[in-house]
C-alpha positions in Angstrom: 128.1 132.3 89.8 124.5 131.6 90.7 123.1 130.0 87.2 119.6 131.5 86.7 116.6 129.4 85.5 116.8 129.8 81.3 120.3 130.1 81.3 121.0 126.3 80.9 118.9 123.8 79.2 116.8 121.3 81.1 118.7 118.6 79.8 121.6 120.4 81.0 120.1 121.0 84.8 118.6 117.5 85.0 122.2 116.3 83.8 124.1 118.2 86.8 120.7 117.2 89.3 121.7 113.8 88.2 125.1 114.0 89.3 124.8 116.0 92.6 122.1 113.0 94.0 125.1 110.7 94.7 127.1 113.3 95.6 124.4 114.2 98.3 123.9 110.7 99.1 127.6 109.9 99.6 127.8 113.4 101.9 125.0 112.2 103.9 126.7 108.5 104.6 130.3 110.5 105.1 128.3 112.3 108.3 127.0 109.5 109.8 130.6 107.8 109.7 132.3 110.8 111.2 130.7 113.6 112.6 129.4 113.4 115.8 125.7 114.5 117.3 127.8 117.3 119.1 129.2 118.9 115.6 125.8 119.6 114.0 125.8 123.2 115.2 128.8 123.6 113.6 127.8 122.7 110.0 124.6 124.4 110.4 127.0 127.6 111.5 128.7 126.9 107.9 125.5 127.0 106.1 125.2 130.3 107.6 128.4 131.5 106.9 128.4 130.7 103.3 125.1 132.5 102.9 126.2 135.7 104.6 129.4 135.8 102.5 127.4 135.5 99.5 125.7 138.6 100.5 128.8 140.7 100.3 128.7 141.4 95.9 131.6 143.8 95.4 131.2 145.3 91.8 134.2 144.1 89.6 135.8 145.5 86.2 133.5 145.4 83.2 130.6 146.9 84.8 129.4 143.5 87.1 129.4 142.2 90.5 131.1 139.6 92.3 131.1 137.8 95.3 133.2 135.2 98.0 131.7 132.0 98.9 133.2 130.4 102.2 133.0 126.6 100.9 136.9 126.3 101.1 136.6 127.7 104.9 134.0 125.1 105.7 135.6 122.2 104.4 138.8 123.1 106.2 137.0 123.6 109.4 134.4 120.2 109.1 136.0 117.8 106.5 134.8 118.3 102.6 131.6 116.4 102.9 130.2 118.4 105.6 131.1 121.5 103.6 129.0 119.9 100.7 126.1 119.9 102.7 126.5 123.2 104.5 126.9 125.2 100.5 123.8 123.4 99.5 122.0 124.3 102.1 122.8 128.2 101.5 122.5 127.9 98.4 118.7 125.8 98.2 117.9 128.7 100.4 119.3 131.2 98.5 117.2 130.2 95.6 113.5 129.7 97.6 113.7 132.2 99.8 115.3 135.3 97.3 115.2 134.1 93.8 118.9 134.0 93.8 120.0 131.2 91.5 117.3 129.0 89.7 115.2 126.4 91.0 115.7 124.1 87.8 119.4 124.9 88.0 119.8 123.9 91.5 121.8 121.0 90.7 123.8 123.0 88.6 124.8 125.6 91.1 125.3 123.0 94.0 127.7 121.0 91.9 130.2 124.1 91.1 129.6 125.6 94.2 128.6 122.9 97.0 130.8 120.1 95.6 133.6 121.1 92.9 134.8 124.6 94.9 134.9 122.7 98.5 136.3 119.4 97.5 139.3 121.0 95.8 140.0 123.8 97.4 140.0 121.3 100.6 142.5 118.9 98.8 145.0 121.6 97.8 144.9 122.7 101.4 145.7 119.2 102.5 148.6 119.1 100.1 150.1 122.5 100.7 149.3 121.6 105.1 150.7 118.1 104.4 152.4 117.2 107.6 152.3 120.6 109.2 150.9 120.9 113.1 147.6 122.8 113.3 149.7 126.3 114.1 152.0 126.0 110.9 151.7 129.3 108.4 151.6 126.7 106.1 147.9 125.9 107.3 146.5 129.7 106.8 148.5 129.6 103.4 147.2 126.7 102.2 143.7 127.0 103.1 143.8 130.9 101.4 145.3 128.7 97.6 142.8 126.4 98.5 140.2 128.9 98.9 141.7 130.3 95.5 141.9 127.7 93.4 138.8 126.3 94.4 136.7 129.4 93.5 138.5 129.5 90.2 137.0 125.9 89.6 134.0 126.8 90.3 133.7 129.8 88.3 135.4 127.6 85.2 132.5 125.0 85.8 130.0 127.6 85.6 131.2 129.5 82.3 131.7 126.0 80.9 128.1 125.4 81.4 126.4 128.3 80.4 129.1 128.5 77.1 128.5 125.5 76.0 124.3 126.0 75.2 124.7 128.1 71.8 126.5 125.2 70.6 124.3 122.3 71.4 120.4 124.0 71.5 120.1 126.5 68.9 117.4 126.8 66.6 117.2 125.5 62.9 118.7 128.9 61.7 121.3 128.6 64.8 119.5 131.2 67.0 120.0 130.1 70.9 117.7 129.1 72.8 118.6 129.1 76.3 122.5 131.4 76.9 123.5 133.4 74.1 127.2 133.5 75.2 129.4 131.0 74.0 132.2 129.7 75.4 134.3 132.7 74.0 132.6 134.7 75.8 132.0 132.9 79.5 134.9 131.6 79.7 137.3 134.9 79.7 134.9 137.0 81.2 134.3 134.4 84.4 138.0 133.7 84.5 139.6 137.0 84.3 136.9 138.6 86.8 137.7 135.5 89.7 141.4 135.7 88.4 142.0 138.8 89.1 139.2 140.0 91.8 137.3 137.5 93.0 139.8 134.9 94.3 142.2 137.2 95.9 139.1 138.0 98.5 138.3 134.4 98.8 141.9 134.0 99.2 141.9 136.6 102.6 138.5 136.0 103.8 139.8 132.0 104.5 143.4 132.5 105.3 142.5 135.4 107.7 139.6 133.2 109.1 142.3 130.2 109.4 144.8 132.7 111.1 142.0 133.9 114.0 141.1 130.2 114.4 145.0 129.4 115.0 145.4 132.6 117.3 142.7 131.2 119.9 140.4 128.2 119.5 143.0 125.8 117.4 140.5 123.2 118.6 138.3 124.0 115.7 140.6 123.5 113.1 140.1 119.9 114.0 136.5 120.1 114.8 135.8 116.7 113.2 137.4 115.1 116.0 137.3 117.7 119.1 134.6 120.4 118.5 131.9 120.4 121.0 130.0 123.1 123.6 128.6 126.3 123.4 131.9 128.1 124.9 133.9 126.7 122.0 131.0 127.7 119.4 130.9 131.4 120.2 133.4 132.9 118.4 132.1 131.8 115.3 128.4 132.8 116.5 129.7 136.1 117.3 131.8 136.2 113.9 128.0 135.6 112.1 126.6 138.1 113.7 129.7 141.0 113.2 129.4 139.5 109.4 125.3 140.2 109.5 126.0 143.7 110.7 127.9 145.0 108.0 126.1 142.9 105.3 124.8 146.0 104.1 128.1 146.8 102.3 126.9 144.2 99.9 124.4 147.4 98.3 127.8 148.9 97.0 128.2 146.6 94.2 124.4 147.8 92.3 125.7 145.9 89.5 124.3 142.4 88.6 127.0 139.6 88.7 127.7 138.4 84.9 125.5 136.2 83.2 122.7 136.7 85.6 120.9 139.1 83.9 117.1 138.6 83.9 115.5 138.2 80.1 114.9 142.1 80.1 118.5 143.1 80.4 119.4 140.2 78.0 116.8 141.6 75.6 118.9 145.0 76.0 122.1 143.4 75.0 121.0 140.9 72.3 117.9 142.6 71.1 115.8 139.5 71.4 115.4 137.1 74.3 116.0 132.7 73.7 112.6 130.9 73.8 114.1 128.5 76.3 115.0 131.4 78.2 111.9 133.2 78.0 110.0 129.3 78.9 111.7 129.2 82.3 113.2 132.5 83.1 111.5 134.1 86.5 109.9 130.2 87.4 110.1 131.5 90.6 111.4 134.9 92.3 111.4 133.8 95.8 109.7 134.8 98.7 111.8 138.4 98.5 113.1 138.5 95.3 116.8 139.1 95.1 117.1 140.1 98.7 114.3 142.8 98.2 116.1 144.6 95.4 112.8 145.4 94.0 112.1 148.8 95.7 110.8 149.6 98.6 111.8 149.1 102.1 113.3 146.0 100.8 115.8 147.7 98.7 116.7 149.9 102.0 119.8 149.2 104.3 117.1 148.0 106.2 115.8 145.9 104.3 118.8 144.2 102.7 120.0 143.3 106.6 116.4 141.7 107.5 116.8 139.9 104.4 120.6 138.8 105.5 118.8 137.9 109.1 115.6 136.0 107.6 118.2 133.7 105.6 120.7 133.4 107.8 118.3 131.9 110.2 116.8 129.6 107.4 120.5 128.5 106.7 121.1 127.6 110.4 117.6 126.1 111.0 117.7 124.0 107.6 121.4 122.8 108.1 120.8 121.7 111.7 117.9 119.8 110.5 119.5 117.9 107.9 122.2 116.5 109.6 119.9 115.7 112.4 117.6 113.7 110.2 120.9 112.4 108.7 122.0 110.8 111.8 118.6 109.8 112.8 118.1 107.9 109.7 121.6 106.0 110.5 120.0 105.2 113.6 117.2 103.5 112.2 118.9 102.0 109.7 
């Protein structure tokens, strides 16, 4: 679901920028009104968690790749807003650090997968939970529909936004410039793969995750109020690092995820590459580009874990930092 550079239109990216500012700004003021100085190892542990998830592509029918994303976990666990932050922060370093996801369509990829998939996969939880104590089933239930329905969002979002640029920037003989696929294309071939595949294992990975957290540190599943000290953070720190272990599995799916095919592959398909595409395709590749999939050590086992390690400690540096300079700046205020 990560929306290259040249898939979307600037107008289009600067659009969805537009919208996720406020969305930012409101996450920022959210922390500062509820999240204590305490919890900001836990949303920098989310940012971490979301990026190592992403790791794990599992190839899909039709020849493509998939992958989970965590949000719904992390808004069950901190509150939707701190979720919000946590996603973007994965996902801004995501695109610097590995070329995975477009600079220019940052905005783009936060908003279906920073805002839209934790917001309402956290809200169906809360529905389907209403009322329940913190060791109900109907807590792991609802957080796995959640989890479900918010991916399925997400992934609608995405196929809406990449559909819709044949339609609206073409050129004068109707040739695209930016995606070639319409929206009778994205929209079935986003939906039936997260339909079918993709949200059943975003579906487990937060239910099971809920389930463990309800076994033995229930305390966390209301970690806006009563998280705090190492002791009670170490489970999850030792559930990053079983996660970064097997992060190699992530090389089974070789496959790139649908419509993220670089302008070579879409100049296989199509015969011809957009101009808008070819304009800001590749802007930037990242510091490893796509997790060292280039060739190489990077492309090893090896190499795919350091690149798992380098960006999971980005994620958990970054994160922390934010909401530190986010509380400091309501101290100032």
């Amino acid at each position: 679901m990560h929306i290259p550079d040249g898939y979307i239109s600037p107008q289009t990216a600067g659009g969805l920028w537009a919208l996720m500012v406020p969305v930012w700004y409101a996450a920022g003021n959210r922390i500062k009104r509820t999240l204590k100085a305490r919890q900001a190892p836990l949303v920098a542990i989310g940012a971490a968690f979301t990026f190592i998830v992403m790791m794990f592509n599992v190839p899909v029918p039709g020849g493509t790749s998939g992958h989970a994303v965590g949000g719904t976990l992390v808004a069950v666990v901190l509150g939707p807003w701190a979720a919000v932050i946590s996603v973007s922060v994965a996902l801004v370093i995501q695109a610097f650090f590995f070329g995975d996801g477009g600079i220019l369509a940052i905005g783009a990829n936060c908003f279906n997968m920073a805002f839209a998939l934790p917001v309402a996969g956290y809200y169906v939880y809360r529905l389907a939970a209403a009322g329940s104590p913190l060791s109900s089933f109907r807590r792991w239930a609802g957080a796995g529909f959640g989890a479900f329905a918010g991916i399925n969002i997400s992934a609608f979002l995405t196929a809406t936004e990449i559909g819709i640029q044949p339609g609206l920037f073409h050129t004068a003989n109707g040739t695209a410039l930016y995606s070639p696929y319409g929206l009778s294309q994205t929209i079935p071939a986003m939906m039936l793969v997260h339909l079918t595949v993709i949200g059943f294992i975003e579906f487990a990975v937060t239910a099971l995750a809920v389930a463990y957290l309800q076994r033995g540190h229930l305390e966390l599943l209301g970690a806006r109020a009563t998280a705090a000290g190492g002791s009670r953070l170490k489970p999850l720190l030792v559930g990053l690092l079983l996660a970064l272990i097997f992060v190699p599995l992530g090389l089974i799916a070789s496959a790139t995820a649908w419509g993220e095919w670089s302008p070579d592959q879409i100049r296989q398909r199509f015969g011809f590459v957009p101009r808008g595409m070819s304009r800001f395709a590749g802007l930037w590749q990242g510091i490893i580009p796509h997790y060292g999939a280039g060739g190489g050590f990077w492309s090893s086992t090896s190499g795919y874990f350091l690149s798992g390690a380098i960006g999971l400690a980005a994620a958990l540096g970054l994160a922390f930092l934010v909401v530190k300079l986010i509380r400091r700046a309501d101290r100032h205020a």
